[in-house]
VOMAR-173349 format. One line per field, with one value per residue (C-alpha): x, y, z; residue number from 1. Coordinates in Angstrom, 1 decimal, decimal comma, always signed. Example, Ala and Ser with C-alpha at 12.3 -4.5 7.8 and 13.67 -1.06 7.14 Angstrom:
BEGIN
east	[+12,3	+13,7]
north	[-4,5	-1,1]
up	[+7,8	+7,1]
seq	[1	2]
***
This chain:
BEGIN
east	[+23,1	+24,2	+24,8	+21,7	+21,4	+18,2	+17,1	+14,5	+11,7	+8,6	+6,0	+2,5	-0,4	-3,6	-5,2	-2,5	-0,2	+3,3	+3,4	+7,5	+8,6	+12,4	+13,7	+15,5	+17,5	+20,4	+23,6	+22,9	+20,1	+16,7	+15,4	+12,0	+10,6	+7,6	+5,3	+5,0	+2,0	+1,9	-1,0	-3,3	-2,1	+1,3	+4,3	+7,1	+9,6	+7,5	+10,5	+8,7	+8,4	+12,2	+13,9	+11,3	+12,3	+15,7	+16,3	+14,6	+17,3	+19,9	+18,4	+17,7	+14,5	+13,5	+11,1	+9,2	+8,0	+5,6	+3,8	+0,0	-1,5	-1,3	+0,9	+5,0	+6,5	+3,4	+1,3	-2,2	-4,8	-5,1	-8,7	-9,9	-8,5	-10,3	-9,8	-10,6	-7,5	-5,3	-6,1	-5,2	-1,8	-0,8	-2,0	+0,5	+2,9	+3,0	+3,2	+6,0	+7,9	+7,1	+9,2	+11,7	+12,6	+10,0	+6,7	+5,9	+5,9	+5,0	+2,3	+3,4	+0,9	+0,6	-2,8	-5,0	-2,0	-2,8	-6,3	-5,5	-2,9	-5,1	-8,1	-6,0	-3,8	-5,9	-6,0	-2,2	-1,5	+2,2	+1,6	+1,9	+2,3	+0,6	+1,8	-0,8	+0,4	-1,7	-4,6	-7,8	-10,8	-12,5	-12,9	-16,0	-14,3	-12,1	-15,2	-16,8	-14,0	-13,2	-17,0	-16,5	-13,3	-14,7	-18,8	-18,6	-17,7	-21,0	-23,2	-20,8	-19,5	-15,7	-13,8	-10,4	-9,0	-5,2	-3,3	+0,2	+0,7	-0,5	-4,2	-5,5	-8,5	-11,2	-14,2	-17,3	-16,5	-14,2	-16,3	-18,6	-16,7	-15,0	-18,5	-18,9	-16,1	-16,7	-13,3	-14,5	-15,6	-12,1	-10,4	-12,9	-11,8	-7,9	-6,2	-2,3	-0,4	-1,2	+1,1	-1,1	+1,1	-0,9	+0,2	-3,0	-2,0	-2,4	-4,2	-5,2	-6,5	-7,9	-6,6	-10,1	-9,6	-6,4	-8,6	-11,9	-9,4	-7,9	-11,4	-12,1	-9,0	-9,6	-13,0	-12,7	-13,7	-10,1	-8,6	-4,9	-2,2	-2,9	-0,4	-0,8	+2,0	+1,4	+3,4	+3,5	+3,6	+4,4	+2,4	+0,6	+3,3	+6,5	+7,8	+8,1	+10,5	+13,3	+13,5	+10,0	+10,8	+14,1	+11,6	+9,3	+12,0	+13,3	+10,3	+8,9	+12,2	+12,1	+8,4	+8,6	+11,6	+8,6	+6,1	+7,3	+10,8	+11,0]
north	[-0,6	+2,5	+2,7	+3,7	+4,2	+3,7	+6,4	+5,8	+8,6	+9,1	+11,4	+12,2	+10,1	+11,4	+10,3	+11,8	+8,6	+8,8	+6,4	+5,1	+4,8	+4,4	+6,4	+4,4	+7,2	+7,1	+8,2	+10,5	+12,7	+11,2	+10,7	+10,9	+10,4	+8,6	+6,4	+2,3	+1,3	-1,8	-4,6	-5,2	-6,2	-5,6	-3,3	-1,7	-4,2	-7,2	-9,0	-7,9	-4,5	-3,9	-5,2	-3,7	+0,2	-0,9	-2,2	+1,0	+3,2	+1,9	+2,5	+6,1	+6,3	+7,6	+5,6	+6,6	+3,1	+3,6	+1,8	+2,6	+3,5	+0,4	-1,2	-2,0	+0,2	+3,0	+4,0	+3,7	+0,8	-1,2	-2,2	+1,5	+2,1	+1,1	+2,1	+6,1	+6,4	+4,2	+7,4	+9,9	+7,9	+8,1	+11,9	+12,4	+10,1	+12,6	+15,9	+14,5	+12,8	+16,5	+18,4	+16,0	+15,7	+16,6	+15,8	+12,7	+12,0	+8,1	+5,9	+1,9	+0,3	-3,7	-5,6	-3,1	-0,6	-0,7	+0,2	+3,0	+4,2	+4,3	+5,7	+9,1	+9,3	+11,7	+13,9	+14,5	+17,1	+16,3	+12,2	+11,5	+7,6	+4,7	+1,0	-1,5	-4,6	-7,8	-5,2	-5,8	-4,2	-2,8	-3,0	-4,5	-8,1	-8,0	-6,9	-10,3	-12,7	-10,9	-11,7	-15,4	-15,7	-14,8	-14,5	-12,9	-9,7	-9,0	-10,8	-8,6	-6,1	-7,3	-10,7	-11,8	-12,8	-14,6	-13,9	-14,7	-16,5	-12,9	-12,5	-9,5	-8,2	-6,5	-4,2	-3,8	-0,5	-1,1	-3,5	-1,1	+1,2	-0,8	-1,4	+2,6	+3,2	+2,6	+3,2	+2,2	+5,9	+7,5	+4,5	+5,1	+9,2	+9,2	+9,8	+9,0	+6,4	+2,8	-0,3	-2,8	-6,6	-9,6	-13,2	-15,5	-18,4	-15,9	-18,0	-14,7	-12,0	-13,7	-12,2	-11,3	-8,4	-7,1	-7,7	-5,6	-2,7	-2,8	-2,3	+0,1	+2,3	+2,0	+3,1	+6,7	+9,6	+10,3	+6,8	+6,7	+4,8	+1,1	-1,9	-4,9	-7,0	-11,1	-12,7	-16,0	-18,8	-15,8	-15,9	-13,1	-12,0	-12,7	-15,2	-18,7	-17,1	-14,7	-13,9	-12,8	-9,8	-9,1	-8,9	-6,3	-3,8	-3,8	-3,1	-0,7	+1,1	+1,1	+2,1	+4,6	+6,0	+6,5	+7,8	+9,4	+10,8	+14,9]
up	[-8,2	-6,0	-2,6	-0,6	+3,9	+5,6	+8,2	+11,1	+11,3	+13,5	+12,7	+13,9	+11,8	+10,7	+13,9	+16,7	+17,3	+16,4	+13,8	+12,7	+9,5	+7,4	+4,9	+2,1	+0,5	-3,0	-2,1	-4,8	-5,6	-5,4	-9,3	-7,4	-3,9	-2,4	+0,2	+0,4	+2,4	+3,8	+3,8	+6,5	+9,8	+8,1	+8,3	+7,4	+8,1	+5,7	+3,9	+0,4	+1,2	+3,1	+0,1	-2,9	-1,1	-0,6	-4,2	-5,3	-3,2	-5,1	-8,1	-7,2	-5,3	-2,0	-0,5	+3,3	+4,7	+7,4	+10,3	+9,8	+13,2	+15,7	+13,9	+14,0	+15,4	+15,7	+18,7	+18,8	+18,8	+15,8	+16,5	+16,7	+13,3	+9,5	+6,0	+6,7	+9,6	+7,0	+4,8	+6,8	+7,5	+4,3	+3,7	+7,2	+5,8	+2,5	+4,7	+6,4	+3,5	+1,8	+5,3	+5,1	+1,9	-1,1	-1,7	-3,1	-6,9	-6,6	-3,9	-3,7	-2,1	-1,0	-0,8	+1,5	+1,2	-2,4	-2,2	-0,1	-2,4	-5,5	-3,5	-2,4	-5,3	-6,9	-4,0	-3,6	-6,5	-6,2	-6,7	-11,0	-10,5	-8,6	-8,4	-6,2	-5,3	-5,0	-4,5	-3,7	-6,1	-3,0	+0,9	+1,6	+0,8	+3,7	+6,3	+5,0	+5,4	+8,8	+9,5	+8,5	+10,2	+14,0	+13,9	+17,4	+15,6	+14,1	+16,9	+20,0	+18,6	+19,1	+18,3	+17,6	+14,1	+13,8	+11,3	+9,9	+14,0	+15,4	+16,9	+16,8	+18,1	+15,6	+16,2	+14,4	+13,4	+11,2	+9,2	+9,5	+8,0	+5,0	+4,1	+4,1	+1,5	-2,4	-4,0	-7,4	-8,0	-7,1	-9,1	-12,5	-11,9	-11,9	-14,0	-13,4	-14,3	-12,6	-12,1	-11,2	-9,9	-9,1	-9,3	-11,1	-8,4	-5,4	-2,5	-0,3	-3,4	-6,4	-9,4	-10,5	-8,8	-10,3	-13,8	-12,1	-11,2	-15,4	-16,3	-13,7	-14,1	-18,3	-17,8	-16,7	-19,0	-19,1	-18,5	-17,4	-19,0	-17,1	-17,2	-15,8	-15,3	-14,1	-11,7	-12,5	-9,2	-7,3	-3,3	-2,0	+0,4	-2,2	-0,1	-1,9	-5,0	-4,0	-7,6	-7,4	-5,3	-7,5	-10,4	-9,4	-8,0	-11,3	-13,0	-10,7	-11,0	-14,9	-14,7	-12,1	-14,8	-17,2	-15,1	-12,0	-12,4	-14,4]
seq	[1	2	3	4	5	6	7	8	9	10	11	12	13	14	15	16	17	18	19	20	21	22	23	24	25	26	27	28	29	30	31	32	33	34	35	36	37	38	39	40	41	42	43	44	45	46	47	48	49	50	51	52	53	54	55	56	57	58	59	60	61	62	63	64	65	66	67	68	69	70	71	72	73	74	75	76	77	78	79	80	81	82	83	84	85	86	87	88	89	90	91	92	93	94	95	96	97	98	99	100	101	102	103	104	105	106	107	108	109	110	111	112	113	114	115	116	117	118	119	120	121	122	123	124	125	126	127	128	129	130	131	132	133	134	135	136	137	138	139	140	141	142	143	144	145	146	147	148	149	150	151	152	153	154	155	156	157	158	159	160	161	162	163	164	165	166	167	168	169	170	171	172	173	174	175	176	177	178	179	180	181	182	183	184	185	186	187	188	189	190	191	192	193	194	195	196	197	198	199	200	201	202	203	204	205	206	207	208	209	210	211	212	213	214	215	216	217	218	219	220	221	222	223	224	225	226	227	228	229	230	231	232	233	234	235	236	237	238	239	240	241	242	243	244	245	246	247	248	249	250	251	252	253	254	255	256	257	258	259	260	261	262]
***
Protein backbone atom coordinates (compact mmCIF):
# COMPACT_ATOMS: atom_id res chain seq x y z
CA UNK A 1 0.00 0.00 0.00
CA UNK A 2 1.55 3.53 -1.05
CA UNK A 3 1.18 6.67 0.37
CA UNK A 4 -1.66 8.67 -1.23
CA UNK A 5 -3.02 12.84 -0.21
CA UNK A 6 -6.44 13.84 -0.77
CA UNK A 7 -6.95 17.31 -2.47
CA UNK A 8 -10.31 19.41 -2.34
CA UNK A 9 -11.51 20.75 -5.86
CA UNK A 10 -14.66 22.67 -7.08
CA UNK A 11 -15.56 22.90 -10.47
CA UNK A 12 -18.60 24.06 -12.52
CA UNK A 13 -21.34 21.03 -13.15
CA UNK A 14 -23.15 20.50 -16.22
CA UNK A 15 -25.98 22.66 -15.05
CA UNK A 16 -23.87 25.96 -13.79
CA UNK A 17 -23.50 25.20 -9.90
CA UNK A 18 -20.12 24.72 -8.53
CA UNK A 19 -20.23 21.33 -7.63
CA UNK A 20 -17.09 20.03 -4.83
CA UNK A 21 -15.27 17.13 -5.22
CA UNK A 22 -11.58 15.35 -3.69
CA UNK A 23 -8.87 14.19 -5.51
CA UNK A 24 -7.41 10.92 -4.06
CA UNK A 25 -4.05 10.97 -5.73
CA UNK A 26 -0.55 8.05 -5.39
CA UNK A 27 2.44 9.59 -4.30
CA UNK A 28 3.58 8.21 -7.42
CA UNK A 29 2.41 8.39 -10.84
CA UNK A 30 -1.16 7.63 -11.43
CA UNK A 31 -1.32 3.85 -13.18
CA UNK A 32 -4.68 5.34 -14.34
CA UNK A 33 -7.19 8.14 -13.46
CA UNK A 34 -10.95 8.41 -13.03
CA UNK A 35 -14.58 9.46 -11.65
CA UNK A 36 -16.68 7.70 -8.59
CA UNK A 37 -20.26 8.78 -8.60
CA UNK A 38 -22.17 8.55 -5.74
CA UNK A 39 -25.79 7.03 -5.14
CA UNK A 40 -28.88 9.03 -4.93
CA UNK A 41 -29.24 11.50 -2.32
CA UNK A 42 -25.61 10.60 -1.61
CA UNK A 43 -22.11 12.00 -1.75
CA UNK A 44 -18.74 12.13 -1.79
CA UNK A 45 -17.90 11.74 1.70
CA UNK A 46 -20.32 8.09 1.99
CA UNK A 47 -18.03 5.87 4.30
CA UNK A 48 -18.04 3.14 1.20
CA UNK A 49 -16.98 5.44 -1.23
CA UNK A 50 -14.10 7.71 0.95
CA UNK A 51 -12.32 4.52 1.75
CA UNK A 52 -12.96 2.48 -1.81
CA UNK A 53 -11.00 5.91 -3.64
CA UNK A 54 -8.73 6.08 -0.81
CA UNK A 55 -7.70 2.38 -0.91
CA UNK A 56 -7.42 2.75 -4.69
CA UNK A 57 -4.79 5.83 -4.12
CA UNK A 58 -2.56 3.72 -2.51
CA UNK A 59 -2.68 1.23 -4.81
CA UNK A 60 -2.01 3.69 -7.61
CA UNK A 61 -5.19 5.24 -8.76
CA UNK A 62 -6.43 8.67 -9.05
CA UNK A 63 -9.89 8.92 -8.20
CA UNK A 64 -12.19 12.59 -8.56
CA UNK A 65 -15.14 12.10 -6.00
CA UNK A 66 -17.78 14.56 -6.67
CA UNK A 67 -20.90 16.12 -5.19
CA UNK A 68 -23.63 15.75 -7.92
CA UNK A 69 -25.54 19.10 -8.10
CA UNK A 70 -27.50 19.92 -4.79
CA UNK A 71 -25.75 17.66 -2.98
CA UNK A 72 -22.66 17.67 -0.21
CA UNK A 73 -20.80 20.06 -0.61
CA UNK A 74 -22.35 21.36 -4.28
CA UNK A 75 -24.60 24.36 -5.04
CA UNK A 76 -27.72 24.05 -6.62
CA UNK A 77 -31.18 22.52 -5.71
CA UNK A 78 -31.44 18.90 -5.50
CA UNK A 79 -35.10 18.88 -6.29
CA UNK A 80 -34.61 20.62 -9.70
CA UNK A 81 -32.11 18.03 -10.72
CA UNK A 82 -32.94 14.11 -12.23
CA UNK A 83 -31.03 11.54 -14.05
CA UNK A 84 -30.19 13.98 -17.30
CA UNK A 85 -28.36 16.88 -14.83
CA UNK A 86 -26.64 13.69 -12.97
CA UNK A 87 -25.29 13.18 -16.65
CA UNK A 88 -23.98 16.26 -17.40
CA UNK A 89 -22.16 16.15 -13.83
CA UNK A 90 -20.32 13.51 -14.58
CA UNK A 91 -19.49 14.61 -18.40
CA UNK A 92 -18.23 18.13 -16.17
CA UNK A 93 -16.74 16.04 -13.68
CA UNK A 94 -14.60 14.26 -16.70
CA UNK A 95 -13.60 17.74 -18.33
CA UNK A 96 -12.39 18.83 -15.16
CA UNK A 97 -10.65 15.57 -13.96
CA UNK A 98 -9.12 15.75 -17.84
CA UNK A 99 -7.60 19.86 -16.97
CA UNK A 100 -6.51 18.77 -13.86
CA UNK A 101 -4.88 15.83 -14.29
CA UNK A 102 -5.85 13.49 -17.45
CA UNK A 103 -8.75 12.27 -18.77
CA UNK A 104 -10.42 9.63 -17.39
CA UNK A 105 -9.59 5.92 -18.24
CA UNK A 106 -12.08 4.31 -15.60
CA UNK A 107 -16.15 5.42 -14.31
CA UNK A 108 -17.04 3.83 -10.61
CA UNK A 109 -20.33 4.30 -10.03
CA UNK A 110 -22.64 3.43 -6.76
CA UNK A 111 -26.41 2.36 -6.97
CA UNK A 112 -27.87 5.46 -9.21
CA UNK A 113 -24.21 6.56 -9.68
CA UNK A 114 -23.81 3.26 -11.34
CA UNK A 115 -26.46 3.62 -13.79
CA UNK A 116 -25.13 6.89 -14.77
CA UNK A 117 -21.78 5.61 -15.12
CA UNK A 118 -22.73 2.75 -17.52
CA UNK A 119 -25.24 4.96 -19.47
CA UNK A 120 -22.29 7.70 -20.50
CA UNK A 121 -19.45 5.38 -20.62
CA UNK A 122 -19.71 4.92 -24.15
CA UNK A 123 -19.71 8.48 -24.84
CA UNK A 124 -16.34 9.45 -23.20
CA UNK A 125 -13.74 8.10 -25.88
CA UNK A 126 -11.06 8.32 -23.24
CA UNK A 127 -13.14 5.93 -20.54
CA UNK A 128 -11.96 1.78 -21.40
CA UNK A 129 -13.40 0.44 -18.08
CA UNK A 130 -16.74 0.60 -16.00
CA UNK A 131 -17.40 -0.84 -12.42
CA UNK A 132 -21.36 -0.30 -11.13
CA UNK A 133 -21.91 -0.86 -7.78
CA UNK A 134 -25.16 -2.24 -6.31
CA UNK A 135 -26.66 -0.77 -9.65
CA UNK A 136 -29.91 -0.58 -10.54
CA UNK A 137 -31.02 -2.13 -14.15
CA UNK A 138 -32.85 1.12 -15.02
CA UNK A 139 -34.40 4.38 -13.64
CA UNK A 140 -37.90 4.15 -13.86
CA UNK A 141 -37.73 1.87 -10.53
CA UNK A 142 -36.69 4.56 -8.36
CA UNK A 143 -39.66 7.25 -9.91
CA UNK A 144 -42.08 4.32 -8.58
CA UNK A 145 -40.93 3.76 -5.09
CA UNK A 146 -40.41 7.67 -4.85
CA UNK A 147 -44.21 7.64 -5.91
CA UNK A 148 -45.06 5.09 -3.22
CA UNK A 149 -43.00 6.61 -0.72
CA UNK A 150 -44.98 10.30 -0.70
CA UNK A 151 -48.28 10.06 -3.12
CA UNK A 152 -48.47 13.87 -2.94
CA UNK A 153 -45.76 13.90 -5.56
CA UNK A 154 -47.83 12.68 -8.47
CA UNK A 155 -51.31 14.14 -7.16
CA UNK A 156 -49.27 18.05 -6.48
CA UNK A 157 -46.63 18.08 -8.24
CA UNK A 158 -44.04 18.23 -5.09
CA UNK A 159 -43.67 16.01 -1.77
CA UNK A 160 -41.11 15.20 0.57
CA UNK A 161 -39.25 11.75 0.76
CA UNK A 162 -36.74 10.87 4.08
CA UNK A 163 -34.03 9.14 3.54
CA UNK A 164 -31.01 7.79 5.51
CA UNK A 165 -32.61 10.54 8.68
CA UNK A 166 -32.51 13.42 5.78
CA UNK A 167 -35.91 14.70 4.09
CA UNK A 168 -35.71 15.90 1.09
CA UNK A 169 -38.05 17.45 -1.01
CA UNK A 170 -38.88 15.79 -4.67
CA UNK A 171 -40.59 17.30 -7.81
CA UNK A 172 -42.49 15.59 -10.35
CA UNK A 173 -40.08 16.39 -12.88
CA UNK A 174 -37.73 14.29 -11.99
CA UNK A 175 -40.02 11.28 -11.96
CA UNK A 176 -40.92 12.54 -14.94
CA UNK A 177 -37.91 12.36 -16.32
CA UNK A 178 -36.43 8.93 -14.95
CA UNK A 179 -39.34 7.65 -16.64
CA UNK A 180 -38.00 9.42 -19.93
CA UNK A 181 -34.57 7.63 -19.83
CA UNK A 182 -34.17 3.89 -21.20
CA UNK A 183 -30.52 2.99 -20.45
CA UNK A 184 -30.98 -0.56 -21.51
CA UNK A 185 -30.16 0.58 -25.21
CA UNK A 186 -26.79 2.37 -24.23
CA UNK A 187 -25.97 -0.61 -21.79
CA UNK A 188 -26.82 -3.60 -24.83
CA UNK A 189 -24.31 -1.10 -27.15
CA UNK A 190 -21.04 -0.76 -25.10
CA UNK A 191 -18.65 -2.20 -25.42
CA UNK A 192 -15.84 -1.84 -22.58
CA UNK A 193 -15.12 -3.68 -19.89
CA UNK A 194 -17.88 -3.94 -16.93
CA UNK A 195 -17.41 -4.82 -13.15
CA UNK A 196 -20.70 -5.30 -12.08
CA UNK A 197 -20.78 -5.79 -7.55
CA UNK A 198 -24.03 -6.66 -5.96
CA UNK A 199 -24.61 -8.44 -2.68
CA UNK A 200 -27.85 -11.33 -3.26
CA UNK A 201 -29.01 -10.21 0.44
CA UNK A 202 -29.18 -6.43 -0.51
CA UNK A 203 -32.48 -4.99 1.12
CA UNK A 204 -32.57 -1.58 -1.10
CA UNK A 205 -31.63 -3.11 -4.96
CA UNK A 206 -32.64 -6.72 -5.50
CA UNK A 207 -29.94 -8.53 -7.09
CA UNK A 208 -32.18 -9.25 -10.02
CA UNK A 209 -31.04 -6.36 -11.38
CA UNK A 210 -27.30 -6.94 -11.22
CA UNK A 211 -28.39 -10.37 -13.19
CA UNK A 212 -30.74 -8.17 -15.95
CA UNK A 213 -27.63 -5.79 -16.47
CA UNK A 214 -25.19 -9.45 -17.17
CA UNK A 215 -27.64 -10.28 -19.78
CA UNK A 216 -28.05 -6.89 -20.99
CA UNK A 217 -24.27 -6.04 -21.18
CA UNK A 218 -23.62 -9.92 -22.83
CA UNK A 219 -26.28 -9.17 -25.27
CA UNK A 220 -24.74 -6.53 -27.53
CA UNK A 221 -23.68 -7.21 -31.06
CA UNK A 222 -20.23 -6.77 -29.78
CA UNK A 223 -20.62 -7.72 -26.06
CA UNK A 224 -17.84 -6.58 -23.69
CA UNK A 225 -15.94 -8.63 -21.40
CA UNK A 226 -18.68 -8.83 -18.19
CA UNK A 227 -17.82 -10.09 -14.64
CA UNK A 228 -19.89 -10.35 -12.03
CA UNK A 229 -18.64 -10.66 -8.76
CA UNK A 230 -21.28 -11.56 -5.44
CA UNK A 231 -20.98 -10.05 -2.34
CA UNK A 232 -22.08 -12.28 0.01
CA UNK A 233 -24.21 -10.73 3.37
CA UNK A 234 -22.80 -7.60 2.24
CA UNK A 235 -25.75 -4.23 2.69
CA UNK A 236 -26.47 -1.90 0.12
CA UNK A 237 -24.33 0.91 1.54
CA UNK A 238 -21.22 -1.56 2.80
CA UNK A 239 -21.75 -0.74 6.17
CA UNK A 240 -22.55 -3.92 8.35
CA UNK A 241 -18.90 -5.74 7.29
CA UNK A 242 -15.73 -3.56 7.26
CA UNK A 243 -14.10 -6.30 5.40
CA UNK A 244 -16.71 -5.86 2.82
CA UNK A 245 -15.33 -2.55 1.70
CA UNK A 246 -11.60 -3.98 2.05
CA UNK A 247 -12.76 -6.54 -0.45
CA UNK A 248 -13.85 -4.61 -3.30
CA UNK A 249 -10.93 -2.04 -3.25
CA UNK A 250 -8.85 -4.88 -3.86
CA UNK A 251 -10.60 -6.25 -6.56
CA UNK A 252 -11.40 -3.24 -8.29
CA UNK A 253 -7.76 -2.41 -8.06
CA UNK A 254 -6.63 -5.81 -9.52
CA UNK A 255 -9.41 -5.37 -12.21
CA UNK A 256 -8.92 -1.95 -13.02
CA UNK A 257 -4.91 -3.46 -13.52
CA UNK A 258 -6.60 -5.58 -16.42
CA UNK A 259 -8.77 -3.24 -17.86
CA UNK A 260 -7.94 0.25 -17.33
CA UNK A 261 -4.23 0.84 -16.78
CA UNK A 262 -1.73 1.02 -20.59
Amino acid sequence: MGEFSSVRTEFTGGNGYRLAGIFDIPAAPPQATGLFTHCFTCNKDLKAIVRISRGLAAEGFLTLRYDLTGLGGSQGDFSETNFSTNQSDLLAATEHLSHEHQAPSYLIGHSFGGACSLSMAGQIASVKAVVALAAPSDTHHLADLLDRMDPAIRSTGAGSVTIGGRTYAIHQQMLDDFRSHDITERITRLEKPVLLLHSPVDETLGFEHATRLYSLLSAGKNAPSVSLVSLPGADHLLVRNPADISFVTEVLAAWLRRNAVD
